[in-house]
N, C-alpha and C positions, 0 to 999 in steps of 0.2 A: 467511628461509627456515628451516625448521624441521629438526631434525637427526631421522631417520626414527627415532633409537635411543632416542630420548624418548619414543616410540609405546609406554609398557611396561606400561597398565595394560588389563588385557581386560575390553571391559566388552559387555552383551547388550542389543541395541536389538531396544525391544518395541515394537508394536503393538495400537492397540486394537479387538477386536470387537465389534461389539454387537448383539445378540440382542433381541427384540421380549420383555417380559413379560409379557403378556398384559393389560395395564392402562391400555397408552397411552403406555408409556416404554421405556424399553431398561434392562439387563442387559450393563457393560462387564466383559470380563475383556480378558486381555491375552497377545500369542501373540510367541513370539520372531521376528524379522523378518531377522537379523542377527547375527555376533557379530565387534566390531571389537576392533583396538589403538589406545590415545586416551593422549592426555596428559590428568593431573587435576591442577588445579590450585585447592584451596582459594583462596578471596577473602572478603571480609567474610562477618561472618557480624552477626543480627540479633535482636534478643528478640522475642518478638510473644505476644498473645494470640488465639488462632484458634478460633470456639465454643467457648469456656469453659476453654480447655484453655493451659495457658500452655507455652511451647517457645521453638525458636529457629529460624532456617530459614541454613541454611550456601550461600552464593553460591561456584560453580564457575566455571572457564571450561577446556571439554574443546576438544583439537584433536585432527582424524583427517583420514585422509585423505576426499575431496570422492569418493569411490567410489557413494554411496550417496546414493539420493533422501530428505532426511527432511524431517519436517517438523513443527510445534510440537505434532499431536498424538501425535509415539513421545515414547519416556522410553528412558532406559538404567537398567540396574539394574547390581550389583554384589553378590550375595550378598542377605543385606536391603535394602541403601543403594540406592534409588531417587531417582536424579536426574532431574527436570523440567526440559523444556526451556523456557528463555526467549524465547531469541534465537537466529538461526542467518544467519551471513554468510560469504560465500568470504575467504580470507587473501590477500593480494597477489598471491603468484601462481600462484593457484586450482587448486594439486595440493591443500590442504588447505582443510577447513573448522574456523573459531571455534564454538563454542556458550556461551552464559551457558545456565546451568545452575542449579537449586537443588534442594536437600536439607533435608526438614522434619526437626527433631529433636523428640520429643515430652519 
């Protein structure tokens, strides 16, 4: 079980819209849905080259409470820092939810 006073990072769970552009595709922007207290917890992190562009992509695994429907298409954000979701599973005993999480660094 997780101690509630861990919960001390705020972070803004977005959602995606997507708008038709006239072309036969959509137009995503992203609208806040949420704004929780999560535990962050850095995890590996890994080098990559991604179109042409070389970075690294930082592995998280956030905890909140299980309050909230999500799902792998929101992201939380944190100021710039945009974390994508990976993975999302209930903790033992299902007042909170796990998430793997990643963070692209360019």
């Amino acid at each position: 079980m997780i101690d509630p006073g861990q919960l001390k990072t705020r972070l803004v769970v977005q959602q995606p819209v997507e708008t038709p552009d006239g072309q036969g595709g959509v137009t995503r922007t992203w609208t806040t849905f949420a704004t929780v207290w999560a535990q962050v917890t850095p995890l590996a992190a890994r080098r990559e080259m991604q179109a042409d562009a070389d970075g690294a992509t930082q592995a998280y695994r956030i905890v909140l409470r299980s309050n909230l429907s999500l799902t792998l298409q929101h992201r939380f954000s944190d100021g710039a820092r945009v974390y994508r979701i990976v993975a999302i599973r209930d903790r033992d005993d299902r007042r909170f939810i796990e998430i793997d999480a990643e963070v692209r660094v360019s």
